[in-house]
Steps between C-alpha positions, in 0.01 A plus 500: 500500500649858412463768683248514711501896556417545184175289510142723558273303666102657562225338644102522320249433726123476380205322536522267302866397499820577646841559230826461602733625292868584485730664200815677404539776246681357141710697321265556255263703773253187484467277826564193530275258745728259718217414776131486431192322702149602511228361739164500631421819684357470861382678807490887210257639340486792296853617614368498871647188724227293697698267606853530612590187550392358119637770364833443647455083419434629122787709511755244621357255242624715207838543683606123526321416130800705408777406749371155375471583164846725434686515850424837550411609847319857456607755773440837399162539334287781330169475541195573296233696665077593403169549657249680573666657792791652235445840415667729214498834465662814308665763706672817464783680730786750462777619676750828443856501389708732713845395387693820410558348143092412476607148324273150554702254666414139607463608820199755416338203285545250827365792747206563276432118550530512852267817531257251272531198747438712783211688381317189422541286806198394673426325795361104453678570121801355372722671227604250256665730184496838385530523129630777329329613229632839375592809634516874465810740525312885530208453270685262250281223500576103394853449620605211528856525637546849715827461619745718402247771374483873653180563698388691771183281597512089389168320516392134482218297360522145669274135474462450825390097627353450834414191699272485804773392805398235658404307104873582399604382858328174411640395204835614611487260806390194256816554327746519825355225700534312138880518555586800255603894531285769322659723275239689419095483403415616141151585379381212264401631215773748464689157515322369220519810320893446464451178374246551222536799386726683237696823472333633264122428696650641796597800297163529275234441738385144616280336766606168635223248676618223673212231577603259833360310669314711778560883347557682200790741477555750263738752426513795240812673352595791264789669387681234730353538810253322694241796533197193692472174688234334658368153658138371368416276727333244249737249335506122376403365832172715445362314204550199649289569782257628258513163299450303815227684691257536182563137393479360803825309430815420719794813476730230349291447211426862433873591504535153226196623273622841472877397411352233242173642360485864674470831263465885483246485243188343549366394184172403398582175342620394808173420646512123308802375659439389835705364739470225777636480805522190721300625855582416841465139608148401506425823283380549107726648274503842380441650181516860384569681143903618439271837415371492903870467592642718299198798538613436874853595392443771278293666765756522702789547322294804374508679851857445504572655186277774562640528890856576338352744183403704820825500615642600142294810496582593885828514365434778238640312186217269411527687148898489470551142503714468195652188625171358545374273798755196585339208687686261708449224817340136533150675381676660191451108328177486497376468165347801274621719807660735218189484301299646791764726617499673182160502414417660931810748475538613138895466537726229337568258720829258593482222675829488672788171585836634650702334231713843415707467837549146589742218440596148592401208622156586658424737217224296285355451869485798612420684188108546574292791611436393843897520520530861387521647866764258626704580219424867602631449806807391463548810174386737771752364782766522253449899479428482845846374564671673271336826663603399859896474361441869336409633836733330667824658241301837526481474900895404530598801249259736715667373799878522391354850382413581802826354696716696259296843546512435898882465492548777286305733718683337807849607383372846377384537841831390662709710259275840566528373877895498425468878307281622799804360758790655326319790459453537928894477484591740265257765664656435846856473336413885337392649846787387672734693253351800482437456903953459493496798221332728732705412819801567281407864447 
């Protein structure tokens, strides 16, 4: 095994399943997967843990599938994060430059930060990123960089990501009694975004939906930055549910008709192929149309559509999605999803697979939407590292800075101390001769 600092390793917990997954960055700025396991999701729903304990169990099941499967004992993890108790919102805050020379320096960009993190603390609320979006230097709007610039007044527009305290708590103690260290939690769908989505969607307006298992995340971007997120909380799990309770049928065999026969699009024709299924012991079988399943479906997969639309136009660019609407998660294979998509929205519409960024063994595995936010994860803890080492060269220069300007203005003090000294004995050495030069005369 190489290297193991160089291997990411990030953590997806959901409803429905639990991923695994570790990587290291190629040369070619793909990843590629050396550990993967994925397993049945227990004791969470919706992003919120019920039960600690089967969380954990579900947890440490993925870990030895891979220490089994590749040798590799995960240690340091990053860890996916949605909900209905994670909250996003745009703020704005500024600060003044009062440097004689009036120039941006990291320092003003990582104050202006600071000023944002405090400002936005709340009790019961956990901060889990602030995004920078763009800023303005005077009234010069859309900057992306400010450093270096002249400016009297520098202001910030930041993504900011909540998470209600004692949810994040939760999910962070799952992972540490599991046996692993949290790097840090990252907001799902901005996750998937990283995974699915190109350059040039990022730049010319796009809006990402991710269907799971118990939500529906979504995130929108222009000009590249990620202007909305949000958490729907209706997802995969859902429709199953829905299958079950108005069929009357076990939740195992709604989750296997809608893999095998399930649709978007409810179709007419539908209603003369009917479908048996064996009842409970003692029990008649039951028959329905594929069109009753599948009007079931569409119903539903309507409000979820229409739930992230809503969304899309909260976030002010429903009409400047160049890029179109990219769909991705388990629920992203169901079939004439695009169909409907397209035909609710009036955008073109992608259905998304990671394939752009991953290598290796596990790749034709893993290669599926209901992958896309692991492989997110470990894309986003590779900036995340990278970041960390930036601030930590940055903080050593500032500090050797610092250490240099304090023994400067040490042995400027000591010299003036030393001009101020000799000075004493030249004024006492002048009074004593003119005190002899008048005793002479």
């Amino acid at each position: 095994m190489e290297n193991k600092s160089e291997i990411i390793a990030a953590i997806d917990i959901g409803t429905t399943k639990i991923v695994a997954i570790a990587g290291r960055k190629t040369e070619t700025n793909r990843f590629e997967v050396v550990g993967f396991a994925t397993t049945a999701s227990k004791g969470i729903r919706r992003g919120v843990v019920l039960n600690i304990d089967e969380t954990v169990n579900s947890i440490r099941i993925s870990l030895n599938k891979i220490l089994k499967d590749s040798g590799l004992r995960l240690n340091d993890v990053f860890v996916g994060i949605a909900g209905q108790h994670v909250k996003t919102s745009r703020n704005r805050c500024s600060i003044n430059i009062k440097d004689e020379d009036s120039i941006i320096k990291v320092e003003h960009v990582e104050a202006l930060r600071e000023l944002m993190k405090q400002s936005v603390e709340d009790p019961g609320e956990k901060l889990l990123d602030i995004i920078p979006q763009s800023y303005i230097v005077d009234n010069e709007t859309g900057i992306e960089n400010p450093v270096a610039m002249n400016a009297k007044v520098l202001q910030g527009n930041f993504h900011i990501v909540m998470g209600q305290m004692s949810m994040v708590n939760n999910i962070k103690k799952c992972v540490t009694i599991a046996g692993l260290k949290v790097n840090s939690l990252i907001l799902e769908p901005i996750a998937s975004a990283e995974a699915v989505l190109t350059p040039h969607e990022k730049k010319s307006g796009v809006a990402m939906i991710d269907i799971g298992g118990g939500t529906t995340d979504l995130a929108v971007f222009i000009n590249n930055h990620i202007i909305h997120t949000a958490v729907i909380p209706i997802g995969g799990y859902t429709i199953t549910n829905d299958i079950k309770n108005q069929l009357s049928i076990l939740e195992k065999q709604a989750e296997e008709l809608k893999i095998q026969y399930g649709s978007a699009i409810a179709e007419k024709n539908q209603e003369n192929t009917i479908i048996s299924l064996e009842g409970l012991k003692g029990r008649e079988e039951k028959e329905f149309s594929l069109y009753e399943l599948n009007d079931i479906i569409q119903a539903r997969m309507e409000e979820i559509l229409h739930a992230a639309m809503f969304q899309i136009e909260t976030s002010g660019i429903k009409d400047k999605l160049a890029g179109g609407i990219v769909i991705t998660g388990g629920g992203a294979l169901l079939t004439n999803l695009k169909q409907l998509a397209s035909y609710l929205t009036g955008n073109d519409i992608r259905i998304a697979y990671p394939t752009e960024y991953i290598e290796g063994a596990y790749s034709d595995i893993i290669n599926k939407p209901q992958f896309s936010t692991a492989i997110g994860l470990i894309m986003k803890g590779d900036a995340y590292n990278k970041l960390e080492i930036e601030k930590s060269i940055y903080q050593k220069i500032n500090d050797e800075k610092k250490e240099l300007e304090e023994s400067s203005s040490d042995k400027k003090k000591k010299k003036k101390e030393g001009r101020q000294n000799n000075g004493g004995k030249d004024s006492f050495k002048s009074i004593l001769a003119r005190f002899f030069d008048e005793d002479e005369n």
